[in-house]
C-alpha positions, 0 to 999 in steps of 0.5 A, a space after each residue: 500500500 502506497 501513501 500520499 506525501 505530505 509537503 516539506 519545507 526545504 529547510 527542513 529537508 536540507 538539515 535532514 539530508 546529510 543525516 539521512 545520507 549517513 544513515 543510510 550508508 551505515 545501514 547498507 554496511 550492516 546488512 553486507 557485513 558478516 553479522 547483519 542487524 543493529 550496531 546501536 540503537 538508532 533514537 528518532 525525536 518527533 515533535 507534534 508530528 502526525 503518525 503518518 509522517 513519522 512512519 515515512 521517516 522510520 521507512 527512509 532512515 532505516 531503508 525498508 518498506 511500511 505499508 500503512 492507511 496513511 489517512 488514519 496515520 494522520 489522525 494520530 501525532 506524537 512527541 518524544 524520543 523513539 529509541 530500539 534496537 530492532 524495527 519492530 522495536 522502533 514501531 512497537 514504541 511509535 504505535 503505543 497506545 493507538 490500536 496498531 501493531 506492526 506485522 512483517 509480511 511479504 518482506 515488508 512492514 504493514 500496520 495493521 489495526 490490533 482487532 484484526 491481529 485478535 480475532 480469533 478463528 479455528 486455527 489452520 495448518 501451514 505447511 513449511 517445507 524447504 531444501 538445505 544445501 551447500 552454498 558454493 557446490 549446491 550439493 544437498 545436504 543429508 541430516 541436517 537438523 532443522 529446528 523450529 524453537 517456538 512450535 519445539 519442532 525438530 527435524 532432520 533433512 533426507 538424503 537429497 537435503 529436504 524437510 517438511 513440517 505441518 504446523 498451526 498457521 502463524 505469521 512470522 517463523 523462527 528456524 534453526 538450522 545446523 549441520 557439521 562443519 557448516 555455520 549454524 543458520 538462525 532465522 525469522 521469516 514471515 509466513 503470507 500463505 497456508 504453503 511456504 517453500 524455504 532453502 538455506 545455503 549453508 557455508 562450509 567452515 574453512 578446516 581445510 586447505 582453507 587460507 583464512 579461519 574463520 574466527 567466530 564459529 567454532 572447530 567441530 569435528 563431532 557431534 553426540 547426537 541427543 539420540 542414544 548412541 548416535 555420533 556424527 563426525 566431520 569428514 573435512 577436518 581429518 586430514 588435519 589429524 595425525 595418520 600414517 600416510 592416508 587421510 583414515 575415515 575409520 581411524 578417527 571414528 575409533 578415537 570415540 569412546 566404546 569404539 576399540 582402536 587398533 593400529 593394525 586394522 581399521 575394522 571397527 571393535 564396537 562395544 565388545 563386539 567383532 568388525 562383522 557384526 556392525 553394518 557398513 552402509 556406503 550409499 545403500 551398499 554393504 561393505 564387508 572389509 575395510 581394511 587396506 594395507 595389512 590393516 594400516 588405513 580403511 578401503 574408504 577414500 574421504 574424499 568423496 565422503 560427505 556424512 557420516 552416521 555412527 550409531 554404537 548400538 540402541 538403533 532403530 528399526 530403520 536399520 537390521 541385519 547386525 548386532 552391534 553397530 551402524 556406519 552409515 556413509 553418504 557420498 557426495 554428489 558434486 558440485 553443480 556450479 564449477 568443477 573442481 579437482 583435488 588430491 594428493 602425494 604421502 610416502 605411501 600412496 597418491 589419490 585424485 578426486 575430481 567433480 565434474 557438473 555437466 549441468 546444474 542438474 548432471 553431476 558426477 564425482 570420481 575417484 582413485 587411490 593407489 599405493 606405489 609399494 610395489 614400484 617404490 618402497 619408502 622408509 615408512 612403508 618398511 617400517 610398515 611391513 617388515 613387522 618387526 617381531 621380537 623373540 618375547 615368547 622364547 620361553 615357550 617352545 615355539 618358534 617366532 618367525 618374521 614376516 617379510 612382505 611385499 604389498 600395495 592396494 588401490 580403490 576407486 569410486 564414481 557417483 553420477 546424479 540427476 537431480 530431476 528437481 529439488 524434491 527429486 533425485 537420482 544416482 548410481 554409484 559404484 566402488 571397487 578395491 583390492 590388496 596384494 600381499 606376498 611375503 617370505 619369512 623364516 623360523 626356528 626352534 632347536 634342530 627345527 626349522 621353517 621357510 614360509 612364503 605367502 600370496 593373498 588378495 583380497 578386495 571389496 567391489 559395489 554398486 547401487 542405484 537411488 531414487 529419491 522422491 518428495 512426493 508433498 511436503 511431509 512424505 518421502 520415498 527412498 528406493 535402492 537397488 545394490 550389489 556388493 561383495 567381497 573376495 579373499 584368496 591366500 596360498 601359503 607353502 610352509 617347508 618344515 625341516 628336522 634335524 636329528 643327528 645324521 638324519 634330515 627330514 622335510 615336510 611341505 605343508 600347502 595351504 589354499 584359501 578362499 572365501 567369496 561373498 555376494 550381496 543382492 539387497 532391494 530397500 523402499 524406505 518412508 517417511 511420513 508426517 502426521 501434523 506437527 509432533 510426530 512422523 511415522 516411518 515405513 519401508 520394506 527390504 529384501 536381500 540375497 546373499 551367497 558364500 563359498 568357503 574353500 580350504 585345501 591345507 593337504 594334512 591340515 585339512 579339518 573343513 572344507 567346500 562349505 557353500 550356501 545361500 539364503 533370502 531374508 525379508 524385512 518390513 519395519 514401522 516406526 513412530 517419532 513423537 514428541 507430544 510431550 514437552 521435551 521428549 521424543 520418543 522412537 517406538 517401532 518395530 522389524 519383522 524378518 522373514 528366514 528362508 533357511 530357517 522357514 521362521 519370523 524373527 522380531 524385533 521390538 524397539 524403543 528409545 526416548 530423549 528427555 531434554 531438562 533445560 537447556 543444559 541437560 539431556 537424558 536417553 535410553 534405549 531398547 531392542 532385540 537384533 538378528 543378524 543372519 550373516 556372520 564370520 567364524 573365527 578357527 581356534 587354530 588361526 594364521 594368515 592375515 584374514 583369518 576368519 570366513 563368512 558363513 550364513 546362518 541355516 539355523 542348524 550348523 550355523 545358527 542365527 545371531 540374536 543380542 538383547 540391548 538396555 543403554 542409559 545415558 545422559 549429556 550435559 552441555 554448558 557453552 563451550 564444554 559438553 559431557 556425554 556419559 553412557 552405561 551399556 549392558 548387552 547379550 549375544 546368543 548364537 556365537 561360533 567358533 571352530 575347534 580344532 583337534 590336532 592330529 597329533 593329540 588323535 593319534 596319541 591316543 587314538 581309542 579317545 578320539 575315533 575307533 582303534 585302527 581307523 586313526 589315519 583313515 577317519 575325518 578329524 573330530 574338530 567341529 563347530 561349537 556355539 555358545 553366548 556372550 555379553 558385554 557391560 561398559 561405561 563411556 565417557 565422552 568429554 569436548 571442548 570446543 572453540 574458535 581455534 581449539 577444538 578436543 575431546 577425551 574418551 573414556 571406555 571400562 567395559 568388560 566383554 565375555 563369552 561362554 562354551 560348553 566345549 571350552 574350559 568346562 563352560 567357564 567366562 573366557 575373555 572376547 577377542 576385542 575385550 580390553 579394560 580401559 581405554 583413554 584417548 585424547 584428540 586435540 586440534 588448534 588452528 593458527 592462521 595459515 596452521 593446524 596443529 594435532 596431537 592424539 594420546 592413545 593408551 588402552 588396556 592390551 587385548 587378550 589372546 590365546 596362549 595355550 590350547 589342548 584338547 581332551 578326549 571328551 573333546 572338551 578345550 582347555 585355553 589359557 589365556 593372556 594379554 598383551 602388553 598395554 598399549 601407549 602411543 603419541 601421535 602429532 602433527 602439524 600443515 600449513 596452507 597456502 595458495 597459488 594462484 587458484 590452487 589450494 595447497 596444504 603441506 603436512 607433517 605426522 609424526 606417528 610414536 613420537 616417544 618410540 614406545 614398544 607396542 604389540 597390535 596383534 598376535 597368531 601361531 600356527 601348529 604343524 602336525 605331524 604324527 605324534 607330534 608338533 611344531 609350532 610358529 608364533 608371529 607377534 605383530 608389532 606396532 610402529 616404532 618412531 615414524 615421520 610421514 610427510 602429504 601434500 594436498 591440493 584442490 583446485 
């Protein structure tokens, strides 16, 4: 609405013009600095002026628009001074006492009567819904947190970066939004119709190959989500931690608490439990190994990473399959502006990256690495793979052998998308990777000796195709299609030679391994809004998998040719409510329909976050979990990938199940938060394989097979099944600042397992069981620098030391442990640019104080008749190592 102007004398404009021309430039300067709004209070003085001509003046000197009746604006004058810190609070001051009130609408002012604003109706639903993205590339970004404060509303985007809420109408709305590594969003929008579509363009924070850091937001790296067990961590900042040559995705998640840290694989150890009971998902695709070189660093390149999902256990019905933990993994789509390229160089290996948009709506983003081992071998890949053992177990009888291995690996990714609309999207996206590894060693022991040589591969490869829709604005359908697998091959010839007196004797031991796994899986998940406070999520899933295992270890020989296939069906509802003032609550289920065991299996689930103030926030979570697919681990294990897959027939392999109950609270005061969490859970359907050595058989024959049929009959090794459980306590302490961030984590937990066939049924200690575990990550960044230091030190983990078996088949092992675990780590890199070229050069400098340290340990026994020779390898940690990168992006 337009007004009729007064006349002014031209006196009285010339004074006010220089004022105005001021004013006006101060404001502009405002709103295009970082923080936009009111450096001071502006105080306008009026003097028997009509209402009408006040506004006009308010509207000129602060550069917005008012929409008013300028004939009823006449009838009102005013004196004084008018003095606030916001336009709203100006006009609150200026229409005092006349039955007006000021409403942003459109973008602009309006003054409305106070009885239009008080009427009152049945109230209507309004329907928001948006898009949150990236500023500079576009992409969209996956959940993001969009929280509306006043309606106490919270939601998360889906994986193309939308949210919808349906919520009472109102004329102005505040929302928040957040995601790591980006700069929080807080803002106010007035709302003119019953459907308003919002997109916020996040900024990235400058943590890498960035020249200026950003000093008013602080460095986050992780998130405790407020649900239970939930952690997000942000891919940008890892190449600013220490790392042995490759920047390690899951290097750094096992700096969290209640995720064990082992230098010798990145597999993930989640409270207690084994890497293959926790579900890798890399954009709808399962990953079945994730290590590459000998356990240094994990198949996953960061580059082409985007987010992250961490859930430690208590996860809901969205997620099956596994029993111990989720690593959801996004990958980015590209930049739908400008292509970019970025990569880098270490003393191990090189990676490339680049994102090609062919249009605003065609990305794709490809990616490579790849050791040079093979060509050129640096220092640090000696040190890497020499291994070095010490003779520590001398004392034993055994014989200690040094591995001397060759070895490189390389991976790849691509992801092409199409972004139809911003409500639709689709993309396929593929990976594959593959290790070599061939080694030569040698061992002895009295007039025993051993020459061993060994050629493994192993590799993952997977592919998948996503559509995801918007279909209105409170329900979403994601489907995926996805193929992935995993291979492992390993051939080993060992020459056993005995010396007695004149007399020499030679054994060749061969050994050939294979196990392949296949996985075809089909998934349709939903989400859908009921009005403000609750949503509802549904989806159906079916997956076939496939295995064969092969062993061929001539006089070793104890299983072999084991192969199978199964389908599992899967369907899941799930209620999100927060009907009650903070708390939300999760309560929902998963049916499992069996092929090979003909059953359903289901699994109840519930979890609630209680939030008390702004400083506190209790959880706690519930469940039952099946998993159908497992790997068996030989009590007799060598070789680099010991254990097999195996799927479960509810007979000879049965079907996994764990009970989980996890308590937990966070406590968050301004730069600090504590999140503490006290777990409890059990595991029924365990497996091991228990050798019996022939040379016990043959000992004493009529104990273990028929007398005279000693050399003729299979050995009497099985498959043996027990439970286990698992109690923990983690702590999780950080601060967070402009240019520090850190946090310390805290893990006491205890991990058993029981076997009737295994010192009479008695708690022996889990693979992964370790004590106490503290680590201690810090980051700082000084202009152009970035410093790092990590201070791991765990309790050492348990290992069997001794093993026989008696002829009630009945195992006795004794145990030990191996020496705790210390380690410092630092590091440092500095940025620069050249031209339009980003460039960070780096330093790590892994043990810094050269502590002695053991990642692993695995023997081998060479039966003979009546006897037997046995080969112990210790796997030892890096000494003092300096590795040296260099990164770009252009």
């Amino acid at each position: 609405m337009k007004s009729k102007t007064e006349t002014k004398s031209k006196s009285y404009q010339r004074r006010n013009k220089f004022l105005q021309l001021i004013s006006l430039f101060l404001i502009l300067f405002l709103l295009l600095s970082p923080s936009t709004g009111f450096a001071q209070s502006p105080a306008f003085n009026f003097s028997n002026t009509t209402l009408s001509d006040a506004l006009k003046q308010v509207s000129k000197i602060l550069n917005i628009q008012v929409a008013f009746d300028s004939n009823a604006m006449s009838k009102h004058q005013i004196s004084g001074t008018f003095q606030g810190q916001t336009p709203e609070e100006i006009f609150a001051e200026l229409l005092k006492n006349t039955g007006y009130v000021a409403e942003k609408r459109f973008g602009n002012y309006l003054i409305i009567p106070v009885s239009v604003e008080k009427i009152t109706t049945t109230p209507t639903l309004c329907r928001i819904s948006g898009l949150v993205t990236d500023l500079k590339s576009g992409e969209q970004l996956p959940y993001a947190s969009v929280y509306l404060p006043n309606q106490n509303s919270i939601r998360t985007t889906s994986l193309n970066g939308t949210f919808a809420f349906r919520i009472p109408e109102v004329q102005s709305l505040r929302i928040a939004v957040q995601y790591l590594g980006y700069q929080p969003i807080d803002s106010t929008f007035a709302i003119t119709d019953s459907t308003a579509v919002l997109t916020f363009r996040m900024k990235q924070k400058n943590m890498e190959l960035a020249p200026v850091v950003i000093r008013k937001s602080t460095l986050k790296m992780i998130d405790q989500n407020k649900e239970t067990s939930h952690s997000t961590i942000n891919p940008v900042g890892f190449v600013n931690l220490p790392n042995m040559g490759e920047t390690d995705i899951f290097r750094t998640i096992q700096m969290l608490p209640g995720i064990g840290y082992t230098e010798g694989s990145s597999a993930l150890n989640i409270r207690g439990g084994t890497p293959d009971q926790n579900l890798v998902l890399f954009d709808g695709f399962t990953l079945y190994n994730l290590d590459h070189f000998f356990g240094t660093f994990s198949s996953i390149n960061p580059n082409v990473v985007k987010d992250i999902q961490i859930y430690k256990g208590g996860f809901d019905s969205r997620y099956g399959e596994r029993l111990s933990g989720i690593i959801d993994i996004t990958g980015k789509t590209g930049n739908k502006y400008n292509p970019k390229i970025y990569g880098g160089m270490n003393l191990i290996s090189g990676n490339l990256t680049a994102e090609i948009p062919f249009s605003e709506k065609l990305t794709l983003v490809v990616g490579g690495r790849r050791s040079y081992a093979d060509i050129y071998s640096s220092y640090l890949v000696n040190a890497m793979l020499e291994n070095q053992v010490e003779d520590v177990n001398s004392s034993s009888g055994n014989s200690i052998v040094k591995l001397k291995p060759g070895f490189y690996f390389y991976d790849y990714n691509a992801k092409l998308t199409f972004s139809k609309s911003e409500q639709e999207k689709m993309s396929i996206s593929v990976y594959g990777g593959k290790d070599f590894l061939a080694s030569t060693g040698a061992g002895s022991i009295k007039q025993t000796f051993s020459n061993t040589s060994t050629d493994a591969n192993w590799g993952n490869y997977g592919f998948s195709y996503s559509w995801i829709k918007q279909w209105k604005e409170g329900f979403f359908s994601n489907l995926e299609v996805g193929y992935s697998g995993y291979q492992n091959q390993y051939t080993e010839q060992t020459e056993v030679t005995t010396k007695k007196g004149k007399n020499t004797t030679t054994t060749l031991f061969d050994t050939y391994e294979e196990n392949k796994l296949n996985d075809f899986s089909a998934s349709l998940k939903n989400e859908f809004a009921l009005g403000l406070k609750n949503t509802v999520d549904f989806g159906f899933q079916t997956k076939y998998n496939e295995y064969t295992y092969l062993k061929d270890a001539g006089t070793d020989a104890y299983y072999s040719d084991i192969a199978n296939s199964s389908w599992l069906y899967s369907t899941f509802l799930q209620l999100n409510t927060q009907m009650v003032k903070n708390l939300t609550v999760k309560l929902g289920g998963r049916i499992n329909g069996y092929n090979l065991s003909g059953k359903l299996y289901y699994e109840p689930r519930f979890s609630a976050n209680y939030r008390i103030g702004e400083l506190i926030n209790l959880k706690f979570a519930t469940g039952k979990y099946y998993q159908f697919l497992s790997k068996v681990a030989p009590t007799q294990s060598y070789g680099y990938n010991r254990d097999f897959w195996v799927i479960a027939d509810d007979d000879k392999h049965p079907v996994l199940s764990s009970n989980h109950f996890i308590g937990g609270t966070t406590f968050t005061y301004k730069r600090f938060s504590l999140d503490a969490e006290f777990y409890y859970k059990t595991i029924d359907g365990l497996q091991l394989f228990l050798y019996i050595p022939p040379f016990q058989r043959n000992v004493s024959p009529g104990g273990f097979v028929p007398p005279g049929q000693a050399k003729r009959v299979q050995l009497p090794s099985k498959f043996i099944t027990g439970t286990g459980s698992a109690t923990g306590l983690d702590l999780l302490l950080k601060y967070e600042s402009t240019h520090y961030t850190g946090w310390i984590s805290y893990s006491h937990s205890k991990a058993i397992r029981n076997f009737t066939e295994i010192n009479h049924n008695e708690d022996i200690p889990a693979p992964f069981d370790k004590t106490h575990e503290f680590k201690w990550t810090n980051l700082f960044t000084f202009g152009k620098w970035n410093f790092s230091g990590m201070w791991i030190y765990s309790t050492g983990q348990s290992y069997v030391k001794n093993q026989t078996v008696d002829n009630t088949l009945t195992a006795m092992f004794t145990y030990d442990r191996l020496s705790d675990f210390k380690r410092v780590d630092l590091a440092a890199n500095y940025n620069l640019q050249i031209r339009k070229v980003r460039v960070k050069l780096g330093m790590s400098v892994i043990n810094v104080f050269n502590q002695e340290n053991y990642n692993d340990i695995y023997s081998r026994d060479f039966n003979f008749d009546t006897t037997t020779f046995n080969e112990t390898t210790y796997m030892r940690s890096l000494g003092i190592t300096p590795n040296f990168f260099i990164s770009f992006q252009y």
